[in-house]
TIMIMAR-543384 format. One record per residue (C-alpha): y, z, x; residue number from 1. Coordinates in steps of 0.25 Angstrom, whole numbers, plus 5000, padded with zeros to 4 digits. Example, Ala and Ser with C-alpha at 12.3 -4.5 7.8 and 13.67 -1.06 7.14 Angstrom:
REM TIMIMAR-543384
+-------+------+------+-----+
: north :   up : east :   i :
+-------+------+------+-----+
:  4982 : 5031 : 5049 :   1 :
:  4996 : 5029 : 5055 :   2 :
+-------+------+------+-----+
//
This chain:
REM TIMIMAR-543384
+-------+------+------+-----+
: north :   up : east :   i :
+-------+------+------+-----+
:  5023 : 4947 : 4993 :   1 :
:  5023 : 4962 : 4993 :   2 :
:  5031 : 4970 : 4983 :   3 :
:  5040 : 4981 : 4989 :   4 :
:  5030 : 4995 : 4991 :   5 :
:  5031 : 5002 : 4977 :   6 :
:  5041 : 5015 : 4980 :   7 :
:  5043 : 5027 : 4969 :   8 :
:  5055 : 5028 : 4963 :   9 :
:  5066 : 5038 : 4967 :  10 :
:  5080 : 5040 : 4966 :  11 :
:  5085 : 5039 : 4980 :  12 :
:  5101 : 5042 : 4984 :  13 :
:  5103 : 5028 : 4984 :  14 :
:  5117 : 5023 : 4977 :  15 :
:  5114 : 5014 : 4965 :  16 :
:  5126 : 5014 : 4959 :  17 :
:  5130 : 5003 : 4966 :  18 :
:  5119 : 4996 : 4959 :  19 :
:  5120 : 5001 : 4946 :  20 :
:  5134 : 4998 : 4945 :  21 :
:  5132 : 4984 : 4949 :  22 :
:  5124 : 4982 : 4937 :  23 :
:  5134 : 4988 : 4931 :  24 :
:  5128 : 5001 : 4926 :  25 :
:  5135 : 5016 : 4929 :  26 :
:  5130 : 5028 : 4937 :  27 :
:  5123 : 5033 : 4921 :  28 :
:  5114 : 5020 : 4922 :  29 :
:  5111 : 5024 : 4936 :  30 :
:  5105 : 5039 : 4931 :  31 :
:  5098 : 5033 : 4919 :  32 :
:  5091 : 5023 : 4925 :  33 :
:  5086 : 5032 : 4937 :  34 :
:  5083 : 5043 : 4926 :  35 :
:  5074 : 5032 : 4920 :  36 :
:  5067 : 5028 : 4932 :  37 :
:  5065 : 5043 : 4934 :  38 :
:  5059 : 5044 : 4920 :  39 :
:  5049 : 5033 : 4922 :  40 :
:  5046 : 5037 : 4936 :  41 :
:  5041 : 5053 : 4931 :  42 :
:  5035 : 5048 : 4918 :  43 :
:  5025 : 5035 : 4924 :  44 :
:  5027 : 5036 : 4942 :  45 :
:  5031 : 5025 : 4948 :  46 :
:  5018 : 5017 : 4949 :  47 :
:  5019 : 5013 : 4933 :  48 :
:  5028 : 5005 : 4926 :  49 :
:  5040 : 5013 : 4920 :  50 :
:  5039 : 5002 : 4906 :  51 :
:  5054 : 5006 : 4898 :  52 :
:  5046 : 5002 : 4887 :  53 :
:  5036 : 5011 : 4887 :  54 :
:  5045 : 5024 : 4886 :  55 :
:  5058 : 5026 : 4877 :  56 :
:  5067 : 5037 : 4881 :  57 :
:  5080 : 5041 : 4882 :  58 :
:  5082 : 5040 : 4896 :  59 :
:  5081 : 5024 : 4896 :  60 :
:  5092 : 5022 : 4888 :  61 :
:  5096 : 5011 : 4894 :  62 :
:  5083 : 5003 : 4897 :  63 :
:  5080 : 4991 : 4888 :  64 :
:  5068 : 4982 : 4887 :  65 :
:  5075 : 4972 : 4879 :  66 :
:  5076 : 4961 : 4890 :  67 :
:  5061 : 4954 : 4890 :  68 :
:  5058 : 4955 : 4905 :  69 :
:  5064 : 4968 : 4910 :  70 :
:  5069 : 4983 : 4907 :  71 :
:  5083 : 4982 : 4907 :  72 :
:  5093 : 4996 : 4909 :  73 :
:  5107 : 4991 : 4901 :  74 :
:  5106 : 4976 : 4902 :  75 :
:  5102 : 4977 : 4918 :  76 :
:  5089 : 4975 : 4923 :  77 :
:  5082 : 4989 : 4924 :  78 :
:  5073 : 4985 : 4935 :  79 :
:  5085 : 4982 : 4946 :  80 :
:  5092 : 4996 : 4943 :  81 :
:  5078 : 5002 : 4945 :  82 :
:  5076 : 4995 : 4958 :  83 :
:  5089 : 4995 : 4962 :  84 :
:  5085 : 5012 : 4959 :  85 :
:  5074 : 5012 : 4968 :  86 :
:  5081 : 5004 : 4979 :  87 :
:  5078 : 4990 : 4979 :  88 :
:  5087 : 4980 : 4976 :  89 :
:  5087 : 4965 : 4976 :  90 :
:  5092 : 4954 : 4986 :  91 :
:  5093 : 4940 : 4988 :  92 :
:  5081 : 4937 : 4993 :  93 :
:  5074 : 4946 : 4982 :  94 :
:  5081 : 4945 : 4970 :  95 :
:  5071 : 4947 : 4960 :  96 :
:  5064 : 4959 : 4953 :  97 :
:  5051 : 4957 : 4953 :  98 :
:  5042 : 4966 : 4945 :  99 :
:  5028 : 4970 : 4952 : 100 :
:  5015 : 4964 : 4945 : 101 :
:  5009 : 4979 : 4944 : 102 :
:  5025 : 4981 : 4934 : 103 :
:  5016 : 4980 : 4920 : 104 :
:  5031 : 4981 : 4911 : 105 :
:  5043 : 4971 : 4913 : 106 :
:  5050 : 4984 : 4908 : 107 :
:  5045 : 4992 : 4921 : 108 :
:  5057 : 5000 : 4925 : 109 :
:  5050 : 5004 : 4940 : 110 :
:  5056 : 5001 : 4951 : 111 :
:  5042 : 5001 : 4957 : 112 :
:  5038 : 4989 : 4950 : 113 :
:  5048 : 4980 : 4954 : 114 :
:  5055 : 4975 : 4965 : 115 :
:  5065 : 4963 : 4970 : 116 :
:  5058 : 4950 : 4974 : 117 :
:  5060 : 4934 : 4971 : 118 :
:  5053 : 4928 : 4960 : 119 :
:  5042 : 4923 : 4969 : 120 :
:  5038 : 4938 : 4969 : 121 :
:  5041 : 4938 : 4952 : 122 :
:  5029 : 4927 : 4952 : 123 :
:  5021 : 4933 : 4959 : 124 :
:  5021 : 4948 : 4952 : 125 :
:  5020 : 4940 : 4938 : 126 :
:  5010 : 4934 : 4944 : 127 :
:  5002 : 4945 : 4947 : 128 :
:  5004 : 4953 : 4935 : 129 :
:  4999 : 4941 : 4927 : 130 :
:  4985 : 4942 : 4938 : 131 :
:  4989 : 4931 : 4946 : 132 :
:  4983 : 4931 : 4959 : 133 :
:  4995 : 4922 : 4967 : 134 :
:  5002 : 4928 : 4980 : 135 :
:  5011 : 4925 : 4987 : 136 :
:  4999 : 4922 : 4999 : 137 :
:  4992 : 4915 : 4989 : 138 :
:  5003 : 4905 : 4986 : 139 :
:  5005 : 4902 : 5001 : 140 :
:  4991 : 4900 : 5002 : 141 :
:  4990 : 4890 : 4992 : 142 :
:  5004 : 4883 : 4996 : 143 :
:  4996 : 4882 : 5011 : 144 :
:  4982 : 4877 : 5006 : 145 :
:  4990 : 4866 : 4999 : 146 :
:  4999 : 4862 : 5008 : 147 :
:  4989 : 4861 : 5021 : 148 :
:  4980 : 4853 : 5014 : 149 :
:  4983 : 4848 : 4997 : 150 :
:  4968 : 4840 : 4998 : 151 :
:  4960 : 4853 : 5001 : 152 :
:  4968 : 4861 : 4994 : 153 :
:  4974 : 4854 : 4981 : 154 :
:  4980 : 4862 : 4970 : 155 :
:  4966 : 4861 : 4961 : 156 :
:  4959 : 4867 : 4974 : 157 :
:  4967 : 4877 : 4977 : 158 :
:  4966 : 4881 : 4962 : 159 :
:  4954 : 4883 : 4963 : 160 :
:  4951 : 4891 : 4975 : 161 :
:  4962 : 4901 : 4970 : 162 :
:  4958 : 4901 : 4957 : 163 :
:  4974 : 4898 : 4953 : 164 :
:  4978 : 4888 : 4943 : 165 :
:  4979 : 4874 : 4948 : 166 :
:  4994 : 4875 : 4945 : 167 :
:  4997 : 4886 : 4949 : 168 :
:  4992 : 4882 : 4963 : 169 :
:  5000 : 4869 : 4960 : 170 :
:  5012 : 4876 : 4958 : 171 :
:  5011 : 4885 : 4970 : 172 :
:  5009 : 4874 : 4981 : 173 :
:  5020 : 4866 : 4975 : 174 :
:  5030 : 4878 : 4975 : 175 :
:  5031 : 4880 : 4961 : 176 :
:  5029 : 4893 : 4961 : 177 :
:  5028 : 4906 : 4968 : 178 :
:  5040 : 4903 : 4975 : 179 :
+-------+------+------+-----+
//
């Protein structure tokens, strides 16, 4: 699993007032929110989180971290509209935003630092911002060992040679997780 190649943001010619008025938010909401992206973007670059609870200025009117997981920007999720900004939007097969292990804030407003994905993907960055050493190759490995032979390579032993939690292992080969 590969995240999309991080791209600096800019304000391209594209039309996202299509979008913005599909959340239901006017051609003013279109100019704030890119006015705040341009803020965070010449104060911290675009390789650092832009955290909306780290600054409090008048051009974020708007911007709320009242919702315990995510920056919100009047009621919508602010991380689609900066997306949606940067170019990316969602589809059936990736309907998720998934925010990269390196994000350090839930309240991360950069489109750098997220992108769309499935919740396999979610696990997998959580995962890894917690230190977790599980990929994607790592759990087709173990589902392999297992299946080709369960006396060799038992739960236990598998534990044990990747250093993993018995049931965490347990899980993984019985499709439990990281699915």
């Amino acid at each position: 699993m590969k995240a999309p190649k991080t791209v600096p943001y800019r304000v391209s010619t594209l039309d996202y007032l299509d979008f913005f008025r599909e959340q239901y938010l006017t051609t003013d909401d279109l100019v704030a929110v890119v006015s705040a992206l341009n803020l965070f973007q010449s104060g911290f670059g675009t390789g650092r989180c832009w955290c909306l609870k780290t600054i409090n200025r008048s051009e974020l009117k708007g911007f709320t971290t009242s919702h315990g997981s995510r920056p919100l920007y009047k009621g919508r999720d602010a991380r689609m509209l900066t997306l949606a900004i940067a170019g990316q939007y969602h589809s059936e097969t990736q309907p998720v935003i998934v925010r990269k292990h390196l994000c350090g804030s839930v309240y991360c407003i950069n489109p750098n630092h997220y992108y769309f994905g499935t919740k396999k993907e979610v696990c997998y960055e959580r995962g890894q911002r917690k230190g977790s050493r599980i990929s994607p190759d790592l759990v087709t490995e173990l589902r392999l060992k297992n299946t080709e032979n369960r006396k060799t390579w038992s739960y236990a032993a598998l534990a044990r040679q990747y250093r993993l939690p018995y049931h965490v292992v347990r899980r993984i080969c019985n499709h439990e997780s990281y699915e």
